[in-house]
C-alpha positions in Angstrom: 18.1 35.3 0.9 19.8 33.4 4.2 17.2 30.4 5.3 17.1 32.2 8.7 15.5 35.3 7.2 12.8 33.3 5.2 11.7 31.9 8.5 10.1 35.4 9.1 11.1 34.3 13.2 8.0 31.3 12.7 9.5 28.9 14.1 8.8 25.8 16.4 9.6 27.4 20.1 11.0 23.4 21.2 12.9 20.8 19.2 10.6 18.0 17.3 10.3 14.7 16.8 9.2 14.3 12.7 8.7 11.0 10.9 8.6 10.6 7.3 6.6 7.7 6.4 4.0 6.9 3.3 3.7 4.5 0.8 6.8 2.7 -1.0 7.9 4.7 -3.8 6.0 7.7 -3.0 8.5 10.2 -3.1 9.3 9.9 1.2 13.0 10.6 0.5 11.9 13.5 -1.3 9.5 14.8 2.1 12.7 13.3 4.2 15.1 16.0 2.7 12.4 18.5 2.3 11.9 18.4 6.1 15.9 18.4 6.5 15.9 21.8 5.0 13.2 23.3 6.2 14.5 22.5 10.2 18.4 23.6 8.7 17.9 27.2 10.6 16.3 25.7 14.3 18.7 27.1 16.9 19.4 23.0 17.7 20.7 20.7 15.3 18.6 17.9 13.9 19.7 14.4 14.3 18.4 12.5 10.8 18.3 9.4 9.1 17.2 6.3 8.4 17.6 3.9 11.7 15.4 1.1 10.7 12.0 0.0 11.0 9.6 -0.7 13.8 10.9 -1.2 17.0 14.6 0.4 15.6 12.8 3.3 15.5 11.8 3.0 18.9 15.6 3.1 20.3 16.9 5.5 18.5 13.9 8.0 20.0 15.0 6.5 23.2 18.7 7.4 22.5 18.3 11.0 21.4 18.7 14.1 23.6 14.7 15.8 22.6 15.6 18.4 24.7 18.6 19.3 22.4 17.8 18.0 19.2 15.2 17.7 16.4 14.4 14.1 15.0 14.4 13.3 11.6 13.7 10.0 10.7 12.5 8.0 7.4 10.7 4.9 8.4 7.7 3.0 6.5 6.6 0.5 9.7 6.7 2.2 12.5 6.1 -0.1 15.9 2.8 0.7 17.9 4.9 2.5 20.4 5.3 5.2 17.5 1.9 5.0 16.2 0.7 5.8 20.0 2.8 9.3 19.8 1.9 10.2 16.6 -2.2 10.1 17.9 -0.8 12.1 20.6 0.5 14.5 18.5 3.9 14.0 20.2 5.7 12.9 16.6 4.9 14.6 13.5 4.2 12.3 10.7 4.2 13.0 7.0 3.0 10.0 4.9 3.0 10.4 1.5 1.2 8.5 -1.4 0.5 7.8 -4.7 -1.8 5.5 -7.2 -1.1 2.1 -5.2 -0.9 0.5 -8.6 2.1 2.7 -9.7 3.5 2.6 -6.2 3.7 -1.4 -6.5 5.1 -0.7 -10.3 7.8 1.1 -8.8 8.3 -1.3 -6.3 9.3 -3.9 -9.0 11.3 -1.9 -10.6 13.3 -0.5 -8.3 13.8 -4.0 -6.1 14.4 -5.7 -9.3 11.6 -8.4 -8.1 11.0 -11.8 -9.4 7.1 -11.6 -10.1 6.8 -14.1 -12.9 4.9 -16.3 -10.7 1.8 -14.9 -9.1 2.7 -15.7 -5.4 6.0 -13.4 -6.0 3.4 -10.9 -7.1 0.9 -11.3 -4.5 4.0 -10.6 -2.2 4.9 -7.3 -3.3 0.8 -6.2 -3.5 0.8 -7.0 -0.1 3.1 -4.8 1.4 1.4 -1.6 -0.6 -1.7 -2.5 0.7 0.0 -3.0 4.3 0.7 0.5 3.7 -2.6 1.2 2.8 -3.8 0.1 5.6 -1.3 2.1 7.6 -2.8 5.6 5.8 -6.1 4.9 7.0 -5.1 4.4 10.8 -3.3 7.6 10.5 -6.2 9.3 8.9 -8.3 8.2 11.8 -5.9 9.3 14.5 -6.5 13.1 12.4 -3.0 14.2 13.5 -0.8 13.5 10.4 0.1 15.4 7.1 -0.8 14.0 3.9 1.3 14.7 0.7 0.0 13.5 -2.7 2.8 12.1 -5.4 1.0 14.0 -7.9 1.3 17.0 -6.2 5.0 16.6 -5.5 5.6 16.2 -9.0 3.3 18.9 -10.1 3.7 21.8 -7.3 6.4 20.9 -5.4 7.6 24.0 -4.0 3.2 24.2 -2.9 3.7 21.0 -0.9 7.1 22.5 0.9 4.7 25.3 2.3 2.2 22.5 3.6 5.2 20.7 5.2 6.9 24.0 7.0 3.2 24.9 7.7 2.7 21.5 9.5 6.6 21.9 11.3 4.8 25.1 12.7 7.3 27.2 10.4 6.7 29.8 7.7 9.3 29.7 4.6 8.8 32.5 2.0 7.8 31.5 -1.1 11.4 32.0 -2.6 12.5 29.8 -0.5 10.4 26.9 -1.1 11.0 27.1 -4.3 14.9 27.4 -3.4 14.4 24.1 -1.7 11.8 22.4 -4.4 15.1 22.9 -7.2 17.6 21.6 -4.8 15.6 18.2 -3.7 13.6 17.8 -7.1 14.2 15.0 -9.4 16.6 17.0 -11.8 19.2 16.6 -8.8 18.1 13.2 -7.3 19.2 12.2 -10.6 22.5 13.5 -10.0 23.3 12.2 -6.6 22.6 9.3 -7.7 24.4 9.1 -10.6 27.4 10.0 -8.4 26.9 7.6 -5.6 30.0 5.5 -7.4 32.7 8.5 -6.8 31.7 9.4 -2.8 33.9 7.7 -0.1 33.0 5.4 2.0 32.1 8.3 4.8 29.6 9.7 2.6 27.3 6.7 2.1 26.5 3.5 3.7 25.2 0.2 2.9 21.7 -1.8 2.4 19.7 -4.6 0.9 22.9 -4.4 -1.4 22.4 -1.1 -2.2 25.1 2.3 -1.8 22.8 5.2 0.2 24.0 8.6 0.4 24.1 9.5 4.2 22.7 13.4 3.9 20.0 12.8 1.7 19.1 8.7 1.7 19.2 8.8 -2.1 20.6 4.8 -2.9 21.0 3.3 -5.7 18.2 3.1 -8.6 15.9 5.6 -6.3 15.2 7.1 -9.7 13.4 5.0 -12.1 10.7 7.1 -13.7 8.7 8.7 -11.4 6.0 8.3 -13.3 2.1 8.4 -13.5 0.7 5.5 -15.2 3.6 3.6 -15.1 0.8 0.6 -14.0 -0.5 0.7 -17.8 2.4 -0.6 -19.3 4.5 -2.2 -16.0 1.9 -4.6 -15.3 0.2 -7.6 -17.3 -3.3 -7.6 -17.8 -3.6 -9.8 -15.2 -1.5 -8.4 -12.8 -3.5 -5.3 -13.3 -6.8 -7.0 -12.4 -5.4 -8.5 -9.4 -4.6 -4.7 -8.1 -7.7 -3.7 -9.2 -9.8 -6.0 -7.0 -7.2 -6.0 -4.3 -6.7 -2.2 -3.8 -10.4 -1.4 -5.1 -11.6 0.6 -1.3 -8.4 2.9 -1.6 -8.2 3.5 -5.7 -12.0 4.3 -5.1 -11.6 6.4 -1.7 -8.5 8.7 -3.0 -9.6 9.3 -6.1 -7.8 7.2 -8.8 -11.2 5.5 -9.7 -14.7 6.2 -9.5 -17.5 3.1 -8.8 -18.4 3.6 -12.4 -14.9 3.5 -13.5 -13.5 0.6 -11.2 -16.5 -1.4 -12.9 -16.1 -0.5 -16.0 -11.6 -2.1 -15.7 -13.1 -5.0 -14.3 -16.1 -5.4 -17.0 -13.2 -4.8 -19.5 -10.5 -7.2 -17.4 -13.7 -10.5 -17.9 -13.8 -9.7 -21.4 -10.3 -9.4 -21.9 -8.0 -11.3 -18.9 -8.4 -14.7 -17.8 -10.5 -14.4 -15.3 -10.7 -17.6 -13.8 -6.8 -17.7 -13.9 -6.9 -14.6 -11.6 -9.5 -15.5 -9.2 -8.2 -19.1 -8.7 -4.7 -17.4 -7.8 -6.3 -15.1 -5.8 -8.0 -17.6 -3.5 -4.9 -19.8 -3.5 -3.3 -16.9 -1.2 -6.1 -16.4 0.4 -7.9 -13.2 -0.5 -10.9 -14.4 -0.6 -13.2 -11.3 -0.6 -10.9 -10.1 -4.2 -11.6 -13.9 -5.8 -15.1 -13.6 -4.7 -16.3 -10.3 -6.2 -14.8 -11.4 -9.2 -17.1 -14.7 -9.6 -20.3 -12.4 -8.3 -19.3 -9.7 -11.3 -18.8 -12.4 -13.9 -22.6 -13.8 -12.8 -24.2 -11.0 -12.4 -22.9 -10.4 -16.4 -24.0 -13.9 -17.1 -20.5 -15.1 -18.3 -19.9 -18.4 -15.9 -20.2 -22.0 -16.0 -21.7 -24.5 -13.5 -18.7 -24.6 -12.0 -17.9 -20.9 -11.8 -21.6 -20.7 -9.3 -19.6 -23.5 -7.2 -16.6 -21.7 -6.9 -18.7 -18.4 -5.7 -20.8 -20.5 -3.4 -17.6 -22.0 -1.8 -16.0 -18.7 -1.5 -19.2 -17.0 0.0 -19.1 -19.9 2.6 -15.6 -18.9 3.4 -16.4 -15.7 4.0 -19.2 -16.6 6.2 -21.7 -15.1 3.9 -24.4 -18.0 4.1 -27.0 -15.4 2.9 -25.0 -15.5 -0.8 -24.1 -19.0 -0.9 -27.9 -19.5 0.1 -29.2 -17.2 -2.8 -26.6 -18.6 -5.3 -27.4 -22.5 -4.9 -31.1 -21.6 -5.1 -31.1 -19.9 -8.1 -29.3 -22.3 -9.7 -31.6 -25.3 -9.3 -34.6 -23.3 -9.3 -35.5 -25.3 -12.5 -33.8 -28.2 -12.4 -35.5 -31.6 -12.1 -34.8 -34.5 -9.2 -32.6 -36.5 -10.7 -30.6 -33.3 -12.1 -30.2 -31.8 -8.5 -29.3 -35.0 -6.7 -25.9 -34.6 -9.3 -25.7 -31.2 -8.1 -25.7 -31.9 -4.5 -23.4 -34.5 -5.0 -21.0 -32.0 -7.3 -21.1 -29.1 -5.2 -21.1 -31.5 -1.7 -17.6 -32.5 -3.1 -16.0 -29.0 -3.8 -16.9 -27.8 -0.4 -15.7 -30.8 1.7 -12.4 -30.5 -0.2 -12.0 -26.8 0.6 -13.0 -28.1 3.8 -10.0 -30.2 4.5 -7.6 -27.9 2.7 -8.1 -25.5 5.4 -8.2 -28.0 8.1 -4.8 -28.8 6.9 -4.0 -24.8 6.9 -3.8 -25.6 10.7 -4.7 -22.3 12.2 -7.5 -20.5 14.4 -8.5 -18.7 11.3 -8.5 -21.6 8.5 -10.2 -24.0 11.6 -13.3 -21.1 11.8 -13.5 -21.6 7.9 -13.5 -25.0 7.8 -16.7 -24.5 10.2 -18.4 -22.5 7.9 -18.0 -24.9 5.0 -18.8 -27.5 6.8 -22.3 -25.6 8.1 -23.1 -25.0 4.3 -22.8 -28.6 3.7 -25.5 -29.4 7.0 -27.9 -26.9 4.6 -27.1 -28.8 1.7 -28.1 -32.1 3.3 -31.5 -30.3 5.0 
């Protein structure tokens, strides 16, 4: 059956504008060529491709004829420009997404990164949960398609429908299916295995890697696809650093429950160096992740005199004063003069040198934290 007939004569009446987006390693390529297909039979011809990010993006929208072409373009950080049409409804946008702890699996894997130290790590978890954070402005502008990884994997030729149904066009169900076998893994696989023998014509160049022009397959895009890949890609450690960090989305699509997410971290305190994880976690800065770590390892009753410090400091960071407040008076409820004169003294000294550590940070930000220290240590002396 020709892929004009399966169009049934749905089709867009004007040519479009479509962005591929999502998370890294969340199968966009495979929505990219998926969308490629599905506009093959338009009366115009669709200009696609990946042009860059951000403001890239924004010139070569600028540089197309939209009166005589679709748009196809792969991009994962478009510029606010972009963003602006896609609330408008003006570009179409398909993001799709997966576990964030398997998307930041893949990640490694497939950029081959150096994560042995925990700064190289926090890197890499930081652009998933840029991403992240790029899925919930779309969902709040209500105008963007969402494909699951899952789903892709599971019921691919399902999510083809969604897509053509979201392109205002109506494929048969033959033909998703036509297009689910040509774009699935089976013959990502192949393209990729093949990248060596095309000519110079047929691919292109980037972050040292060879890209097929037609369907943006590069080198290593296949490296699993996997779900799960966290459990045995990530250290124990590593995986309770994406737990705290990515807790709101894990919890809000799905992957964990409250009672689950709790019962990973009770498991991590038992199990992880804790204290190892929250300490790295507050040397870059997350402070809200290091803190809920401390407050779960009190409330279990598994921390030291120092451990109440560190969560005191922290809540002060944060500009929780109600915490630090609670915290410190619990822990001298019973404690004698003499003992709490030490105490003062002890804890006086951990926040003044948090204090000028963030003075030293030398920015707006650090400067307001420094403030909120420093008012924590005015109670103290009250």
């Amino acid at each position: 059956m020709s892929l004009a007939k399966s169009l049934n004569s749905h089709r867009s009446q004007y040519p479009q504008i479509v962005l591929c987006s999502g998370m890294v390693r969340s199968a966009s390529t495979w929505s990219y060529n998926a969308c490629r297909h599905i506009l093959q039979c338009d009366p115009w011809p669709t200009v696609a491709g990946f042009f860059g990010e951000q403001t890239q993006v924004d010139r070569v929208i600028a540089s197309t004829d939209l009166t005589a072409n679709n748009l196809l373009i792969k991009a994962h950080l478009p510029s606010e420009q972009t963003h602006s049409a896609i609330a408008e409804g003006v570009i179409k946008n398909i993001f799709t997404y997966r576990d964030p702890r398997d998307s930041l699996s893949s990640r490694i894997a497939f950029e081959g990164c150096k994560v042995r130290k925990f700064q190289d790590f926090f890197r890499v978890l930081s652009i998933v949960r840029v991403n992240l954070q790029l899925m919930d402005r779309y969902q709040s502008g209500g105008q963007s398609l969402f494909i699951p990884f899952d789903q892709v994997m599971d019921e691919p030729a399902a999510e083809i429908t969604r897509i053509a149904s979201y392109l205002d066009r109506e494929l048969t169900p033959d033909r998703c299916r036509e297009i689910a076998a040509e774009i699935g893994v089976d013959r990502a696989r192949q393209v990729v295995g093949s990248l060596d023998d095309l000519t110079a014509d047929d691919t292109f160049q980037a972050a040292n890697r060879t890209i097929e022009r037609t369907t943006l397959l590069q080198t290593g895009h296949i490296n699993g696809a996997k779900t799960g890949r966290w459990h045995e890609d990530l250290t124990p450690e590593q995986q309770l650093a994406s737990h705290l960090v990515l807790r709101s989305w894990l919890i809000g699509l799905g992957y964990e429950t409250e009672e689950t997410w709790l019962q990973w971290l009770d498991h991590s305190l038992n199990h992880v160096n804790w204290r190892g994880a929250a300490q790295d976690l507050w040397q870059q800065d997350d402070y809200g992740s290091a803190f809920w770590l401390f407050a779960r390892a009190i409330e279990r009753e598994m921390v030291s005199r120092d451990d109440v410090f560190d969560y005191i400091t922290l809540a002060a960071l944060r500009g929780d004063r109600e915490a630090a407040g609670l915290a410190w008076w619990s822990y001298i409820a019973d404690r004698d003069l003499l003992e709490l004169s030490a105490e003062v003294t002890a804890l006086q000294t951990r926040l003044i040198g948090e204090a000028k550590r963030q003075e030293a940070l030398g920015t707006t930000v650090s400067r307001d934290r420094a403030a909120a220290l420093r008012d924590c240590l005015a109670e103290l002396d009250e």
